[in-house]
C-alpha positions as YAML, in Angstrom:
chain: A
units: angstrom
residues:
- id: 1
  name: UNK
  ca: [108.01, 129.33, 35.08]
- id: 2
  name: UNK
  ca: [105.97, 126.42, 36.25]
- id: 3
  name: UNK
  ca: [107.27, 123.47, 37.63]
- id: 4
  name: UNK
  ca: [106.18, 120.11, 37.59]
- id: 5
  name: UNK
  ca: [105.19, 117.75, 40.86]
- id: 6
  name: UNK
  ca: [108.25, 115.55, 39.73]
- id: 7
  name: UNK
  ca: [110.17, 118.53, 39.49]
- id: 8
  name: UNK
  ca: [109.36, 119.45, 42.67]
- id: 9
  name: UNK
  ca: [109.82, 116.34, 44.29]
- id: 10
  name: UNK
  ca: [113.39, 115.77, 43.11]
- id: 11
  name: UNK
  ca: [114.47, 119.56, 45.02]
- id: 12
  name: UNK
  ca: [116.23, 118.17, 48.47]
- id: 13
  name: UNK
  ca: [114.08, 119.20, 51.33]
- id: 14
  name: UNK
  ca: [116.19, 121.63, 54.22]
- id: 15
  name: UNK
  ca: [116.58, 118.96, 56.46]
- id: 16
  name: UNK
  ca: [118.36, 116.73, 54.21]
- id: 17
  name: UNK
  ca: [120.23, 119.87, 53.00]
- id: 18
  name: UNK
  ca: [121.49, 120.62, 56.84]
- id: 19
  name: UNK
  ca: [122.23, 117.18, 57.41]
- id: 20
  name: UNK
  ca: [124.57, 116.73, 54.31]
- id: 21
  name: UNK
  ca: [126.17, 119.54, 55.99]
- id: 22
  name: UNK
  ca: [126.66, 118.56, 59.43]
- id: 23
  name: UNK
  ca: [128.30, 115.05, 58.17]
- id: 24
  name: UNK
  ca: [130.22, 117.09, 55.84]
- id: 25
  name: UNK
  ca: [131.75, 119.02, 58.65]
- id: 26
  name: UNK
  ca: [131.35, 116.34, 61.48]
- id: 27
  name: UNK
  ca: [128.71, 118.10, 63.31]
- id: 28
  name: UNK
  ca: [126.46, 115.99, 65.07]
- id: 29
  name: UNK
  ca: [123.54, 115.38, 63.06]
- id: 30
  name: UNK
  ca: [120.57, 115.13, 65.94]
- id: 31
  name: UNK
  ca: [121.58, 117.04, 69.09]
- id: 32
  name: UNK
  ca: [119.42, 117.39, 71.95]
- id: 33
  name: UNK
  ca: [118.66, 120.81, 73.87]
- id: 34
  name: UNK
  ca: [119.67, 121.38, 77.38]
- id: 35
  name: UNK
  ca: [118.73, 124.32, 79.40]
- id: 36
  name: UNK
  ca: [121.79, 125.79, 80.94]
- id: 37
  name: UNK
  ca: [121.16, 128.79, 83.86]
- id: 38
  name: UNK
  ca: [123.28, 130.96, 85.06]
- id: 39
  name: UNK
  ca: [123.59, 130.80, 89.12]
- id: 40
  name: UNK
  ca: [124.44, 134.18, 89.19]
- id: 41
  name: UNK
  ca: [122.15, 136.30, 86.72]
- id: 42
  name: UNK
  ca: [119.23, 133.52, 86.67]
- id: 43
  name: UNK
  ca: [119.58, 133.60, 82.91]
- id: 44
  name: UNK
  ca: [118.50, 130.71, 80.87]
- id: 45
  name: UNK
  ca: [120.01, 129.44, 77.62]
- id: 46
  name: UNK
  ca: [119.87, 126.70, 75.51]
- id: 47
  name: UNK
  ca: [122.58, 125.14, 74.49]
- id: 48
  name: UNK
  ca: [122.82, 122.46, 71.75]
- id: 49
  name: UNK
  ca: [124.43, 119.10, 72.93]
- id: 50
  name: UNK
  ca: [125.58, 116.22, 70.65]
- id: 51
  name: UNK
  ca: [123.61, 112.69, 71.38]
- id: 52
  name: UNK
  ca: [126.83, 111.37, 71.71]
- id: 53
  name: UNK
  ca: [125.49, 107.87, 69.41]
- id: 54
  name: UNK
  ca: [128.15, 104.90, 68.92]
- id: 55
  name: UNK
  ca: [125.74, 103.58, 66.13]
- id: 56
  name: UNK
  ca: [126.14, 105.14, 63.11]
- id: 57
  name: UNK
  ca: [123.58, 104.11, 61.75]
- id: 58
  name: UNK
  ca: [121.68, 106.81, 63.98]
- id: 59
  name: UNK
  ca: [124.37, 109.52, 63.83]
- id: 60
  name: UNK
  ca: [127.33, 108.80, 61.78]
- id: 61
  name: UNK
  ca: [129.70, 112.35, 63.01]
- id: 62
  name: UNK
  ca: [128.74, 110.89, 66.86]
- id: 63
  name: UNK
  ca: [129.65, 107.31, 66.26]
- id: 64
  name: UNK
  ca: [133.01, 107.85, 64.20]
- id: 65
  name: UNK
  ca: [133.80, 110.78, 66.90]
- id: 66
  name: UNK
  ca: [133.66, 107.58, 69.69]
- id: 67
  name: UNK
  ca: [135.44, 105.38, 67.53]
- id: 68
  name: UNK
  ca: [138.49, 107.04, 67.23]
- id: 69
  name: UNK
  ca: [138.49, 107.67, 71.20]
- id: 70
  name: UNK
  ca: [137.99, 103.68, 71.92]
- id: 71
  name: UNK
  ca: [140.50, 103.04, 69.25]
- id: 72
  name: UNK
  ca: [142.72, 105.54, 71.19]
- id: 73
  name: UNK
  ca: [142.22, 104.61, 74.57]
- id: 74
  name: UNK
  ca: [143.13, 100.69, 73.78]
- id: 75
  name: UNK
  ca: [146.06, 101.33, 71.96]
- id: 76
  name: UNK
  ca: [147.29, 103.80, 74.97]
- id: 77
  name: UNK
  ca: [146.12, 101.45, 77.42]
- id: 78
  name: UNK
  ca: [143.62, 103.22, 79.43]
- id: 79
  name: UNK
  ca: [143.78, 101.56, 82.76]
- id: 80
  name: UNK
  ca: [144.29, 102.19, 86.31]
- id: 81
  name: UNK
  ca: [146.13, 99.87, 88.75]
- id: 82
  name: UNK
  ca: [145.46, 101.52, 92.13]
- id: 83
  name: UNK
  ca: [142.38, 103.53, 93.12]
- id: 84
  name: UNK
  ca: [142.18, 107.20, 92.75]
- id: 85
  name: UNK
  ca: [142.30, 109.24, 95.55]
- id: 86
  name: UNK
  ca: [139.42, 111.51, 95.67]
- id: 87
  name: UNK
  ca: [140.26, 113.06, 99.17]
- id: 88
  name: UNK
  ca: [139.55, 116.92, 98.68]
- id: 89
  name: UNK
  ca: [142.38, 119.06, 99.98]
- id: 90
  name: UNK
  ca: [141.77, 121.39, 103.01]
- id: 91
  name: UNK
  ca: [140.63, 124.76, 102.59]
- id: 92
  name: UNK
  ca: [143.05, 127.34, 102.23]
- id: 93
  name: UNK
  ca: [143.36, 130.43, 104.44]
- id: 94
  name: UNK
  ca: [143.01, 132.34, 101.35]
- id: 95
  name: UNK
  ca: [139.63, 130.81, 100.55]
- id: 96
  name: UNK
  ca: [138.42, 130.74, 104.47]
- id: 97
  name: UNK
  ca: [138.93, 134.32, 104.53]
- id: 98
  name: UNK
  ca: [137.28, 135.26, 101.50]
- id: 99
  name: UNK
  ca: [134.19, 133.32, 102.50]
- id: 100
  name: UNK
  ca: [133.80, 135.28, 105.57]
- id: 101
  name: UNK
  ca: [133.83, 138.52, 103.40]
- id: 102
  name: UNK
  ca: [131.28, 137.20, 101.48]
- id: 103
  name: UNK
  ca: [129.16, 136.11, 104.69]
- id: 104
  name: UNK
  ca: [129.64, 139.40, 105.58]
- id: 105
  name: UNK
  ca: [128.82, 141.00, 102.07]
- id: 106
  name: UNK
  ca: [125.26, 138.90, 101.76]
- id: 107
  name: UNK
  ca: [124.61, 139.55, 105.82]
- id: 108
  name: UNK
  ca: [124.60, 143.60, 104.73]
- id: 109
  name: UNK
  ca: [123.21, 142.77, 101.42]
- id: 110
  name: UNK
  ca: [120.09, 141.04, 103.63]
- id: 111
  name: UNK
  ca: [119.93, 144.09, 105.76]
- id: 112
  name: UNK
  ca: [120.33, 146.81, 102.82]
- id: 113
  name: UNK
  ca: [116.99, 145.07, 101.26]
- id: 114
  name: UNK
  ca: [114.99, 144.68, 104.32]
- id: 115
  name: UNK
  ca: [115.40, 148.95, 104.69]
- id: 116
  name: UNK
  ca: [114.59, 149.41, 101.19]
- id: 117
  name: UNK
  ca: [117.72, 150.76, 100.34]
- id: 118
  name: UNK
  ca: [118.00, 149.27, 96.73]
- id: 119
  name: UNK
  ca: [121.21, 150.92, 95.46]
- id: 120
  name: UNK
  ca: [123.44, 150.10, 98.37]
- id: 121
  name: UNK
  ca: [121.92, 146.47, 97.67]
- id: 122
  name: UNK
  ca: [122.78, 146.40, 94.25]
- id: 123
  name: UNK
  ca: [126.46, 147.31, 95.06]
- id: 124
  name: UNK
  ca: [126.51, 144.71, 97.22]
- id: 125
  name: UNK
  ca: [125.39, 142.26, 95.08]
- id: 126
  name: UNK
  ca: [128.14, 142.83, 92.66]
- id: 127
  name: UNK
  ca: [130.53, 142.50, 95.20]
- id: 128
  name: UNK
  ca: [129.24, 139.22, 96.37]
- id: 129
  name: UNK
  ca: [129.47, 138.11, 92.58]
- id: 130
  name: UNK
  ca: [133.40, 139.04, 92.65]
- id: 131
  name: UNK
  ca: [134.03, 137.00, 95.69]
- id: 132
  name: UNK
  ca: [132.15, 134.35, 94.29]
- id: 133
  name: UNK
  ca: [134.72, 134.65, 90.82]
- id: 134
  name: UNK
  ca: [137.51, 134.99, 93.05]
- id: 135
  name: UNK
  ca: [136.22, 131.84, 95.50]
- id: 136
  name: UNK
  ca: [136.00, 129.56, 92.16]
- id: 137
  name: UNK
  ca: [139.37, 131.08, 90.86]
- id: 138
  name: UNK
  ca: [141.20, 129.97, 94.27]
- id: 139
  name: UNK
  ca: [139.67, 126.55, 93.67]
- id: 140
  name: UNK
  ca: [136.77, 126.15, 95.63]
- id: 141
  name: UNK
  ca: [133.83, 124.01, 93.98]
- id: 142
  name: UNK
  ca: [130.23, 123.99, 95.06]
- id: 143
  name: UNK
  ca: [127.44, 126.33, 94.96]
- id: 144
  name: UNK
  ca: [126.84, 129.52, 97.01]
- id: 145
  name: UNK
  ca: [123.25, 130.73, 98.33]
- id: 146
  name: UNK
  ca: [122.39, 133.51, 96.04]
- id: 147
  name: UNK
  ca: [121.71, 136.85, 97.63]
- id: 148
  name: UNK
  ca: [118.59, 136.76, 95.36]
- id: 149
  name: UNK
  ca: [116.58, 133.94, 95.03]
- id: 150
  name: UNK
  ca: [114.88, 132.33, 98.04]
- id: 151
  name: UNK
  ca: [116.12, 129.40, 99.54]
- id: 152
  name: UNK
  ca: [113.76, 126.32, 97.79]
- id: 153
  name: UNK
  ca: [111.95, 123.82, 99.88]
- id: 154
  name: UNK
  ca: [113.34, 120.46, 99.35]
- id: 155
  name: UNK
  ca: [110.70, 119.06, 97.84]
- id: 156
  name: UNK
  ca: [109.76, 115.99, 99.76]
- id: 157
  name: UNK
  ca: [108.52, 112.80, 97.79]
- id: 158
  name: UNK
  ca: [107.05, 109.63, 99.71]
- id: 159
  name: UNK
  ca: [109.93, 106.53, 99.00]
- id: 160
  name: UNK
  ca: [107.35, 103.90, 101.65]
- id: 161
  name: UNK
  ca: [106.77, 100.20, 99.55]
- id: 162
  name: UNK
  ca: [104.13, 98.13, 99.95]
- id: 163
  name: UNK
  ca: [104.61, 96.29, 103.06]
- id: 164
  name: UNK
  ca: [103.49, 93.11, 101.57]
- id: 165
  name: UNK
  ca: [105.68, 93.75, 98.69]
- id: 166
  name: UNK
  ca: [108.88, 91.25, 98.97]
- id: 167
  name: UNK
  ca: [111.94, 92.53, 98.95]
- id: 168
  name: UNK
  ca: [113.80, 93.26, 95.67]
- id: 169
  name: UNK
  ca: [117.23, 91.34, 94.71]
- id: 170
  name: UNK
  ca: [120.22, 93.63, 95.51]
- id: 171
  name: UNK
  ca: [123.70, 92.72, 94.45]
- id: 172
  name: UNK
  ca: [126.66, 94.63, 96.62]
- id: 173
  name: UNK
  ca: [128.14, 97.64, 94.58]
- id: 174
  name: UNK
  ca: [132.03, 97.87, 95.38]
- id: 175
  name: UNK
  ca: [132.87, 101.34, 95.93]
- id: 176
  name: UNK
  ca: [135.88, 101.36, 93.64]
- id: 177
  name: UNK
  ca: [136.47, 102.65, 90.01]
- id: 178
  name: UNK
  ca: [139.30, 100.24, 89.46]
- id: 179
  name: UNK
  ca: [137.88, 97.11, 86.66]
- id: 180
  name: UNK
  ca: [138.34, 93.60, 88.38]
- id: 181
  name: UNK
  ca: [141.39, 91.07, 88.26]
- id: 182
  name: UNK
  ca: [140.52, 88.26, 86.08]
- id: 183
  name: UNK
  ca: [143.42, 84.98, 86.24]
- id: 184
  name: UNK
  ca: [145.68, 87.27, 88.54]
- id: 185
  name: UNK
  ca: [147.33, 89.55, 86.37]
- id: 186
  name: UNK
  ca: [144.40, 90.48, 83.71]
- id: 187
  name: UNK
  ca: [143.06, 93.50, 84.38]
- id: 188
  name: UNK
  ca: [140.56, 95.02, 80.94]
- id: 189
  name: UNK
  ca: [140.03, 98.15, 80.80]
- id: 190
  name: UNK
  ca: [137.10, 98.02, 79.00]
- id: 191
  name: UNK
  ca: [134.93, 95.10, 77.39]
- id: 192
  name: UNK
  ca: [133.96, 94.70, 73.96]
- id: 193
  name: UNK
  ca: [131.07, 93.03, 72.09]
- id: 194
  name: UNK
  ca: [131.41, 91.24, 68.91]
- id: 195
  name: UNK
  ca: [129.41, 90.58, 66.58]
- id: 196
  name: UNK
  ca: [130.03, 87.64, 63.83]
- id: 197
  name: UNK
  ca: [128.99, 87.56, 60.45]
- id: 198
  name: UNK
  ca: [128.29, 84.08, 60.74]
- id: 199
  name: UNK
  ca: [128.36, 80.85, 62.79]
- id: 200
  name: UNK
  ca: [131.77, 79.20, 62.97]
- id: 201
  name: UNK
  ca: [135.31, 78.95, 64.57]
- id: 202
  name: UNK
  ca: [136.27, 82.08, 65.19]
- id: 203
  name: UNK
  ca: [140.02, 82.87, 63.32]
...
Protein backbone atom coordinates (compact mmCIF):
# COMPACT_ATOMS: atom_id res chain seq x y z
CA UNK A 1 0.00 0.00 0.00
CA UNK A 2 1.42 3.29 -1.10
CA UNK A 3 1.08 6.31 0.65
CA UNK A 4 0.90 9.68 -0.38
CA UNK A 5 3.50 12.76 0.61
CA UNK A 6 0.37 14.34 2.37
CA UNK A 7 -0.23 11.20 3.91
CA UNK A 8 2.95 11.05 5.13
CA UNK A 9 3.25 14.36 6.31
CA UNK A 10 0.15 14.30 8.53
CA UNK A 11 1.92 10.90 10.65
CA UNK A 12 3.32 12.79 14.03
CA UNK A 13 7.04 12.60 13.97
CA UNK A 14 8.68 10.63 17.44
CA UNK A 15 9.61 13.65 18.95
CA UNK A 16 6.31 15.17 19.03
CA UNK A 17 5.02 11.66 19.96
CA UNK A 18 7.50 11.61 23.24
CA UNK A 19 6.74 14.99 24.04
CA UNK A 20 2.86 14.54 24.15
CA UNK A 21 3.92 11.99 26.52
CA UNK A 22 6.13 13.61 28.87
CA UNK A 23 3.40 16.59 29.36
CA UNK A 24 0.94 13.92 29.65
CA UNK A 25 2.73 12.48 32.59
CA UNK A 26 4.57 15.71 33.80
CA UNK A 27 7.92 14.65 32.77
CA UNK A 28 10.11 17.30 31.88
CA UNK A 29 10.05 17.78 28.31
CA UNK A 30 13.95 18.93 27.54
CA UNK A 31 16.30 17.62 30.25
CA UNK A 32 19.86 18.11 30.16
CA UNK A 33 22.60 15.26 30.76
CA UNK A 34 24.93 15.33 33.64
CA UNK A 35 27.74 12.98 34.15
CA UNK A 36 27.54 11.56 37.58
CA UNK A 37 30.90 9.32 38.87
CA UNK A 38 31.14 7.24 41.37
CA UNK A 39 34.13 8.21 43.96
CA UNK A 40 34.48 4.85 44.82
CA UNK A 41 34.32 2.50 41.60
CA UNK A 42 35.30 5.51 39.09
CA UNK A 43 32.15 4.60 37.21
CA UNK A 44 30.49 7.10 35.04
CA UNK A 45 26.77 7.51 34.35
CA UNK A 46 24.56 9.74 32.92
CA UNK A 47 21.86 10.77 34.49
CA UNK A 48 18.94 12.78 33.00
CA UNK A 49 18.18 16.13 34.87
CA UNK A 50 15.06 18.34 34.39
CA UNK A 51 15.96 22.12 33.07
CA UNK A 52 14.08 23.14 35.85
CA UNK A 53 12.22 26.20 33.29
CA UNK A 54 9.64 28.71 35.07
CA UNK A 55 8.50 29.67 31.44
CA UNK A 56 6.25 27.48 30.08
CA UNK A 57 6.39 28.47 27.17
CA UNK A 58 9.85 26.50 27.01
CA UNK A 59 8.83 23.56 29.21
CA UNK A 60 5.36 23.52 30.42
CA UNK A 61 5.80 20.08 33.19
CA UNK A 62 9.05 22.40 34.58
CA UNK A 63 7.24 25.66 34.84
CA UNK A 64 3.83 24.36 36.41
CA UNK A 65 6.18 21.99 38.72
CA UNK A 66 7.72 25.70 40.11
CA UNK A 67 4.50 27.21 40.24
CA UNK A 68 2.91 25.20 42.60
CA UNK A 69 6.19 25.42 44.93
CA UNK A 70 6.12 29.51 44.78
CA UNK A 71 2.44 29.31 45.26
CA UNK A 72 3.28 27.06 48.29
CA UNK A 73 6.03 28.71 49.80
CA UNK A 74 3.98 32.27 49.94
CA UNK A 75 1.02 30.96 51.30
CA UNK A 76 3.27 29.06 54.13
CA UNK A 77 5.33 31.97 54.51
CA UNK A 78 8.74 30.94 53.70
CA UNK A 79 10.90 33.23 55.68
CA UNK A 80 13.56 33.29 58.18
CA UNK A 81 13.91 35.87 61.00
CA UNK A 82 17.34 35.04 62.47
CA UNK A 83 20.33 33.61 60.60
CA UNK A 84 21.00 29.98 60.36
CA UNK A 85 23.61 28.57 62.15
CA UNK A 86 25.86 26.68 59.95
CA UNK A 87 28.50 25.82 62.71
CA UNK A 88 29.41 22.04 61.99
CA UNK A 89 29.31 19.93 65.13
CA UNK A 90 32.59 18.37 66.46
CA UNK A 91 33.68 15.11 65.42
CA UNK A 92 32.61 12.28 67.28
CA UNK A 93 34.89 9.70 68.91
CA UNK A 94 33.09 7.23 66.92
CA UNK A 95 34.03 8.91 63.64
CA UNK A 96 37.79 9.92 64.92
CA UNK A 97 38.37 6.40 65.50
CA UNK A 98 37.13 5.02 62.44
CA UNK A 99 39.24 7.44 60.42
CA UNK A 100 42.34 6.22 61.95
CA UNK A 101 41.35 2.61 60.84
CA UNK A 102 40.98 3.76 57.60
CA UNK A 103 44.47 5.71 57.69
CA UNK A 104 45.66 2.64 58.71
CA UNK A 105 43.73 0.44 56.07
CA UNK A 106 45.02 2.79 52.91
CA UNK A 107 48.75 3.07 54.75
CA UNK A 108 48.82 -1.10 54.26
CA UNK A 109 46.81 -0.83 51.19
CA UNK A 110 49.93 1.63 49.85
CA UNK A 111 52.40 -0.88 51.07
CA UNK A 112 50.48 -4.17 49.79
CA UNK A 113 50.75 -2.46 46.11
CA UNK A 114 54.21 -1.24 46.23
CA UNK A 115 55.25 -5.36 46.93
CA UNK A 116 53.06 -6.45 44.27
CA UNK A 117 50.92 -8.26 46.38
CA UNK A 118 47.56 -7.60 44.47
CA UNK A 119 45.12 -9.80 46.41
CA UNK A 120 45.95 -8.62 49.88
CA UNK A 121 45.43 -5.08 48.11
CA UNK A 122 42.22 -5.81 46.83
CA UNK A 123 40.98 -6.91 50.34
CA UNK A 124 42.06 -3.94 51.53
CA UNK A 125 40.44 -1.88 49.29
CA UNK A 126 37.09 -3.23 50.16
CA UNK A 127 37.67 -2.63 53.56
CA UNK A 128 38.57 0.94 53.06
CA UNK A 129 35.20 1.21 51.02
CA UNK A 130 33.23 -0.09 54.30
CA UNK A 131 34.80 2.46 56.49
CA UNK A 132 34.16 4.94 54.05
CA UNK A 133 30.02 3.66 54.16
CA UNK A 134 30.27 3.50 57.73
CA UNK A 135 32.22 7.21 57.98
CA UNK A 136 29.18 8.76 55.80
CA UNK A 137 26.59 6.66 57.85
CA UNK A 138 27.98 8.26 61.27
CA UNK A 139 27.59 11.62 59.54
CA UNK A 140 30.70 12.72 58.30
CA UNK A 141 30.58 14.76 54.87
CA UNK A 142 33.47 15.38 52.55
CA UNK A 143 35.52 13.37 50.31
CA UNK A 144 38.21 10.76 51.12
CA UNK A 145 41.58 10.23 49.00
CA UNK A 146 40.90 7.14 47.07
CA UNK A 147 43.31 4.29 47.56
CA UNK A 148 43.27 4.23 43.70
CA UNK A 149 43.51 7.11 41.77
CA UNK A 150 46.48 9.48 42.06
CA UNK A 151 46.29 12.51 43.84
CA UNK A 152 45.54 15.38 40.79
CA UNK A 153 47.65 18.44 40.42
CA UNK A 154 45.66 21.45 41.13
CA UNK A 155 45.66 22.78 38.06
CA UNK A 156 47.00 26.26 38.28
CA UNK A 157 45.41 29.08 36.02
CA UNK A 158 47.04 32.72 35.81
CA UNK A 159 44.13 35.29 37.64
CA UNK A 160 47.08 38.66 36.96
CA UNK A 161 44.91 41.88 35.14
CA UNK A 162 46.25 44.25 33.15
CA UNK A 163 48.00 46.64 35.27
CA UNK A 164 46.74 49.54 33.38
CA UNK A 165 43.37 48.09 33.53
CA UNK A 166 41.19 50.25 36.20
CA UNK A 167 39.73 48.68 38.74
CA UNK A 168 36.24 47.10 38.38
CA UNK A 169 33.10 48.40 40.56
CA UNK A 170 32.55 46.03 43.54
CA UNK A 171 29.53 46.33 45.73
CA UNK A 172 30.00 44.62 49.47
CA UNK A 173 28.23 41.12 49.62
CA UNK A 174 26.70 40.66 53.26
CA UNK A 175 27.46 37.31 54.39
CA UNK A 176 23.94 36.50 55.52
CA UNK A 177 21.03 34.43 53.95
CA UNK A 178 18.44 36.36 55.85
CA UNK A 179 16.31 38.97 52.97
CA UNK A 180 16.60 42.70 54.20
CA UNK A 181 14.19 44.82 56.53
CA UNK A 182 12.32 47.19 54.47
CA UNK A 183 10.04 50.11 56.80
CA UNK A 184 11.10 48.13 60.05
CA UNK A 185 8.97 45.28 60.22
CA UNK A 186 8.75 44.13 56.34
CA UNK A 187 10.73 41.47 55.74
CA UNK A 188 9.79 39.54 51.77
CA UNK A 189 10.71 36.52 51.38
CA UNK A 190 10.92 36.57 47.94
CA UNK A 191 10.22 39.31 45.13
CA UNK A 192 7.97 39.08 42.34
CA UNK A 193 7.75 40.61 38.85
CA UNK A 194 4.63 41.66 37.22
CA UNK A 195 3.78 42.03 34.22
CA UNK A 196 0.58 44.25 33.04
CA UNK A 197 -1.52 43.73 30.23
CA UNK A 198 -1.69 47.24 29.70
CA UNK A 199 -0.85 50.81 30.82
CA UNK A 200 -3.03 52.10 33.65
CA UNK A 201 -3.83 52.30 37.45
CA UNK A 202 -3.17 49.29 38.71
CA UNK A 203 -6.60 47.74 40.71
Amino acid sequence: MTETRAERMRIPLAADVVKATAEQHGVCIRPFTMEVGDQDTGELQYVAVPCGSTVESVCGPCAKKARALRITQCREGWHLVDEPDFTPDEPTADQTALLELRADLFEAHRLAVSAGDLDEADELKEEIAKTDEELRQLGMRGRLPSPDAPAKKTVKRSTKRRQDAPDLPRRKVDKRTVGREFAGKYRPSMFVTLTLDSYGRVR
